[in-house]
C-alpha positions in Angstrom: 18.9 -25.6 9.3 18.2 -29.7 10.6 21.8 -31.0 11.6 23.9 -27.5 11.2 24.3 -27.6 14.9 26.3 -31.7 14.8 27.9 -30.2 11.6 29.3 -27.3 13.1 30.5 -29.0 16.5 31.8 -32.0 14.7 34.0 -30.0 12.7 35.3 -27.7 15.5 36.2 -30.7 17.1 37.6 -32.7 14.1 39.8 -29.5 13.8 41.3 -30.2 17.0 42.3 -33.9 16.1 40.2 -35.0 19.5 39.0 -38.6 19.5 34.8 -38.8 19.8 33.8 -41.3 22.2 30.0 -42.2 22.5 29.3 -40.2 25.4 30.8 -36.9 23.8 28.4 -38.1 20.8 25.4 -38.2 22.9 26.1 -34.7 24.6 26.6 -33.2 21.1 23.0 -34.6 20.0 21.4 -33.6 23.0 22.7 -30.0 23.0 21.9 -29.7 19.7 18.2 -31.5 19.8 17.7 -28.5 22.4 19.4 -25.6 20.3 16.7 -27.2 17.3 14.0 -27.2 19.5 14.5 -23.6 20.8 14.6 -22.9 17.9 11.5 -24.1 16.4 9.8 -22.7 19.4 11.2 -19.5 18.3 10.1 -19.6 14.7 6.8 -20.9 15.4 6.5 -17.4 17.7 7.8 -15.2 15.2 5.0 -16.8 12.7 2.1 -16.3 15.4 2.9 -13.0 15.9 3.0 -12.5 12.2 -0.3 -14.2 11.4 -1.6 -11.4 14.2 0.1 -8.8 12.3 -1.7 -9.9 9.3 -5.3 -10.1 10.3 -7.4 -8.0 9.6 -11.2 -7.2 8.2 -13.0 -10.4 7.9 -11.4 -13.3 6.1 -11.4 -13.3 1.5 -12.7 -16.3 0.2 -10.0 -16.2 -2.6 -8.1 -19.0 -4.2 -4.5 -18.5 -3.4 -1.7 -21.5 -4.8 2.3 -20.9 -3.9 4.6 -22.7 -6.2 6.2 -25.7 -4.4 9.5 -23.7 -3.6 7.1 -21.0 -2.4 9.1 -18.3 -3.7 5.9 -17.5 -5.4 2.4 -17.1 -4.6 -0.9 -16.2 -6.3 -4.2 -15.2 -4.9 -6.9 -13.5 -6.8 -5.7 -10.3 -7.2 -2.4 -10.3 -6.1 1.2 -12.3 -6.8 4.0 -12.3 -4.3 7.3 -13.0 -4.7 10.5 -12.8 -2.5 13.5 -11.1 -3.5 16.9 -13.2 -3.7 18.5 -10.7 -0.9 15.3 -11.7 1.4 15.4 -15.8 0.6 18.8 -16.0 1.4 17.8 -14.8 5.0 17.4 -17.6 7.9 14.2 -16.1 8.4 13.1 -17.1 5.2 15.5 -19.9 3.8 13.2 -22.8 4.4 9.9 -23.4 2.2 8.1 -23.7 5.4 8.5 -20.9 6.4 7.7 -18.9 3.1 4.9 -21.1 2.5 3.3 -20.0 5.8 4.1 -16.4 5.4 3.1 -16.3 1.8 -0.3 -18.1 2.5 -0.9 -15.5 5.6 0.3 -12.2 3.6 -1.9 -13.0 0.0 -4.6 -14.0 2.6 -4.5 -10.7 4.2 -4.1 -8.2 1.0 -7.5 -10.3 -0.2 -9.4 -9.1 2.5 -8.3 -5.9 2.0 -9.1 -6.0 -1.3 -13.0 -6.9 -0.6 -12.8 -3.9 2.1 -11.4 -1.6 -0.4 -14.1 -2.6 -2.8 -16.6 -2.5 -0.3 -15.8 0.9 0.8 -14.7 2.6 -2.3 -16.1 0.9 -4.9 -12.3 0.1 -6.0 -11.8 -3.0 -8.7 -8.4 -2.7 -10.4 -8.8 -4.9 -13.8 -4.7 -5.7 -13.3 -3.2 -8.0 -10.5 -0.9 -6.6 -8.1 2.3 -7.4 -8.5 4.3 -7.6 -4.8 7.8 -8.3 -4.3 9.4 -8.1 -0.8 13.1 -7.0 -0.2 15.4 -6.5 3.0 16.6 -4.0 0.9 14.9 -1.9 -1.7 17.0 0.7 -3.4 19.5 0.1 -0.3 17.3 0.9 2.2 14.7 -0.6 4.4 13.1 2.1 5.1 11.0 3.1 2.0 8.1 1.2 0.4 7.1 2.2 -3.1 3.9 2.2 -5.2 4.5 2.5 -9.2 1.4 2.0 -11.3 2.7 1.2 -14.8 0.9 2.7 -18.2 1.0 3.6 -21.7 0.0 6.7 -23.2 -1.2 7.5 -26.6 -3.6 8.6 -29.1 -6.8 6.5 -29.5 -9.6 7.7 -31.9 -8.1 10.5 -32.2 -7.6 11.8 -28.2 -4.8 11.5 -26.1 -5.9 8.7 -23.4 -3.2 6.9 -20.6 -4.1 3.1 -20.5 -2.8 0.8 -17.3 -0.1 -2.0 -17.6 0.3 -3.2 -14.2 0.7 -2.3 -10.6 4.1 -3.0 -9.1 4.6 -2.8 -5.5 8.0 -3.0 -3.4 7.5 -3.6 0.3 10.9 -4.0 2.6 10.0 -6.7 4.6 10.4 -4.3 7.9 8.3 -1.9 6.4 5.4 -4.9 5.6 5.5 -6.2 8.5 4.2 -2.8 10.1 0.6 -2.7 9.6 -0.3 0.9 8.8 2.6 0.8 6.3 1.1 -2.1 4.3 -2.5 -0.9 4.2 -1.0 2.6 3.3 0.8 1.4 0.3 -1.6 -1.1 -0.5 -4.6 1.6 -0.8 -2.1 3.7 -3.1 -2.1 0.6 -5.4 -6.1 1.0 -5.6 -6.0 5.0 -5.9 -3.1 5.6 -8.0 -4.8 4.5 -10.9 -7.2 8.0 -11.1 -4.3 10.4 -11.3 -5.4 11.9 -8.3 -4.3 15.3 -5.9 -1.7 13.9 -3.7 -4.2 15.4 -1.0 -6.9 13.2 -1.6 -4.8 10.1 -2.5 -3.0 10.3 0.8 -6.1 11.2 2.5 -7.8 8.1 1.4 -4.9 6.0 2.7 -4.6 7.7 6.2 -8.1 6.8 6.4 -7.6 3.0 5.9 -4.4 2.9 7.8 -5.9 4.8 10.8 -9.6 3.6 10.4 -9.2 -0.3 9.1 -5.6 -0.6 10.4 -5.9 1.0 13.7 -2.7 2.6 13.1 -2.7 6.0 14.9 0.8 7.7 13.3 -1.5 10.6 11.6 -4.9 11.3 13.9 -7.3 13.3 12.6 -7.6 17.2 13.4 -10.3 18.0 15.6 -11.5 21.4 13.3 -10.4 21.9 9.1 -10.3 25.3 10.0 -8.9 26.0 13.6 -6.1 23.8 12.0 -5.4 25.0 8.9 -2.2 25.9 6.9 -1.7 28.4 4.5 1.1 29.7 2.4 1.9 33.1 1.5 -0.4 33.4 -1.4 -3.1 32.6 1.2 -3.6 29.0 -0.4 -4.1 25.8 2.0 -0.7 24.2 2.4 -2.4 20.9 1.1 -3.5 21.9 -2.2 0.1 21.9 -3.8 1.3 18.5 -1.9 3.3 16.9 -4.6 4.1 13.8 -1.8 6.1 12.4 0.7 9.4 14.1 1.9 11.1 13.7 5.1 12.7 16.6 6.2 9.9 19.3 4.8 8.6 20.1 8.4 4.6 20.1 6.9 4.6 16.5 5.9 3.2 15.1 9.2 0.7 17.8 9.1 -0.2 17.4 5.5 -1.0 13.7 6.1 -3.1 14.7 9.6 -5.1 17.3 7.5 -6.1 15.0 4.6 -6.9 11.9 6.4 -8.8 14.6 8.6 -10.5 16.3 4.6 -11.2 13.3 4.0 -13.6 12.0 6.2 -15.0 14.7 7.0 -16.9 14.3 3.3 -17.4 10.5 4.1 -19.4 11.5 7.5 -21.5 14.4 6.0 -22.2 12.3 2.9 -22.3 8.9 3.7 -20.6 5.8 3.6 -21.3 4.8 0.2 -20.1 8.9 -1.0 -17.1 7.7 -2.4 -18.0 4.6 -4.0 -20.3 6.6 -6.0 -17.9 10.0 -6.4 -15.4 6.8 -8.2 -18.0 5.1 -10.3 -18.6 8.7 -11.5 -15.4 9.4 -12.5 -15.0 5.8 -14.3 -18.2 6.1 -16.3 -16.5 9.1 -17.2 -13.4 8.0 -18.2 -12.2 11.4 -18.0 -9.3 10.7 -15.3 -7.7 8.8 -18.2 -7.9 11.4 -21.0 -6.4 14.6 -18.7 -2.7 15.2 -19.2 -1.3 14.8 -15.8 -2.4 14.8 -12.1 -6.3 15.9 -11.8 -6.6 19.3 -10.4 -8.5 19.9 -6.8 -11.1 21.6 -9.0 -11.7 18.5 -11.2 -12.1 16.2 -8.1 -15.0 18.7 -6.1 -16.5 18.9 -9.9 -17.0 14.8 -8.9 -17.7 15.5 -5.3 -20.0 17.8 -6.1 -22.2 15.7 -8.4 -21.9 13.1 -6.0 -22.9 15.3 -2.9 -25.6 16.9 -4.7 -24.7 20.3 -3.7 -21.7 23.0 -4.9 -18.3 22.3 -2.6 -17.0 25.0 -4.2 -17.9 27.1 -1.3 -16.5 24.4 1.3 -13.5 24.6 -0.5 -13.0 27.8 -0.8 -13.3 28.1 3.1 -10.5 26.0 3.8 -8.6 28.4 1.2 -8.4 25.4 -1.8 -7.9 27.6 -4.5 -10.5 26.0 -6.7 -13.4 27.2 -9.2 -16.8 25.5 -10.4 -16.6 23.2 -13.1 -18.9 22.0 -15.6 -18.8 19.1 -17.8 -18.7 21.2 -20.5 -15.3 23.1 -19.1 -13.6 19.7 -18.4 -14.6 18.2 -22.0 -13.1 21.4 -23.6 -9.7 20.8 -21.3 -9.6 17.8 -22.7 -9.8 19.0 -26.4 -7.1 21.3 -25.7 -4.9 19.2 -24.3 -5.5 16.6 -27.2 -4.9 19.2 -29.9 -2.0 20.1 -28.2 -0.2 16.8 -27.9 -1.1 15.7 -32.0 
């Protein structure tokens, strides 16, 4: 951006065919010296306000490096890269500046990370892979989450392994905070097959809790507020995700954040660490065919809680049914036989 101003006026005026004399020289430097100045002042704001944005939970002790073009950056657990239709913005068309943001942005998803780890128990064994757009899928508007895997048969059952976690953030959707942490937990969460109710749920609660982001508070009662549909099930059972114009979808979010941590208060704060070991000791979330049904996850909860939920459910019209090991392990041989 250094000496665009001069450039510019120099040409405009070359254009004209006027003669420069030194003191038309000297008012084009000084004009431009101010226009560089305002707007360094400007950039160094829009980073300050950025670094804000981005801090959060105390700070990761992770090793980050960014390639010398800093297109690219590394931490940990995470890579981040910008998209050619973001580089090319003026925002982002000096290394400077990326290097800054980059440094600030790994820095942040780290501490997440450690909270995430702290409070769930959550260790992905694959990086997450980040790449930021001004437009994804033409719009700016939508940030995605895809957890890539391979399916197959190993030792004779069917069993989904991960590849990688791929994440795609518009840069206006990063840059608002209970956006990031909301698509950031789904990178930790998708990796269980989970209900969309409790997947959600568990990112409301981050983004509202950790993020102080209050775009879905929680209900004041599960049952004063409750939803059901016309087979008299609770309206968050079925959620298969987000959709904008489905007029339940901001009450669907409210209602499992609000699910949710209810369990973590009545059990404590370490319920869901454990309720997650569980179900990795298990393995099981790897060898079902699909999404785990609600009555799969309060089998977990359950065990964890040391009590039946069943009942709970039940009350808040989840149409589920006790489980035992037994009935899960025999699911599984089904499905297996099924799929050979």
């Amino acid at each position: 951006m250094k000496y665009r101003c001069v450039v510019s006026i120099f040409n405009s005026v070359m254009r004209t065919r006027v003669v420069l004399g030194p003191l038309v020289l000297m008012l084009i430097f000084t004009s431009c010296a101010a226009l560089e100045e305002a707007q360094q002042r400007r950039e160094k704001r829009i980073l300050e306000e950025r670094n804000t944005t981005l801090s959060m939970l105390k700070r990761s002790n992770a090793v980050i490096e960014i390639r010398p073009d800093a297109l690219f950056g590394e931490s940990d657990h995470y890579t981040l890269k910008f998209a050619d239709d973001l580089r090319a913005r003026e925002e982002f068309d000096e290394v400077e500046e990326r290097k800054i943001f980059t440094e600030s942005a790994l820095g942040y998803m780290e501490s997440l990370y450690d909270a995430m780890n702290q409070l769930f128990g959550f260790h992905p064994e694959h990086k997450i892979h980040v790449t930021l757009h001004h437009l994804y899928r033409g719009t700016n508007l939508q940030a995605t989450t895809r957890t890539v895997y391979r399916s197959g048969i190993q030792g004779g059952r069917y069993v989904k392994l991960i590849n990688g976690i791929q994440m795609d953030f518009p840069i206006r959707m990063y840059e608002k905070r209970g956006v990031r942490v909301h698509e950031l937990t789904h990178a930790f969460t998708n990796i269980y097959f989970l209900p969309v109710w409790f997947s959600e749920g568990i990112a409301v609660l981050l983004q509202t809790e950790y993020a102080k982001d209050g775009s879905h508070p929680k209900f004041d009662s599960l049952e004063e507020d409750m939803r059901i549909d016309l087979d008299g099930v609770n309206q968050l059972e079925n959620w298969g995700g987000h959709t904008d114009n489905d007029p339940l979808t901001h009450w669907r979010y409210r209602y499992a954040y609000t699910l949710v941590a209810e369990l973590w208060e009545r059990y404590g704060k370490d319920f869901y660490i454990r309720v997650f070991r569980l179900m990795e000791a298990d393995g099981l979330h790897q060898k079902l065919v699909g999404t785990m049904k609600t009555s799969f996850v309060v089998y977990y909860l359950s065990e964890v809680a040391g009590e039946d939920l069943v009942p709970f459910f039940r009350k808040l019209h989840f149409k589920v049914r006790k489980l035992t090991k037994e009935d899960i392990l025999n699911q599984i041989e089904a499905n297996s036989v099924r799929r050979r």
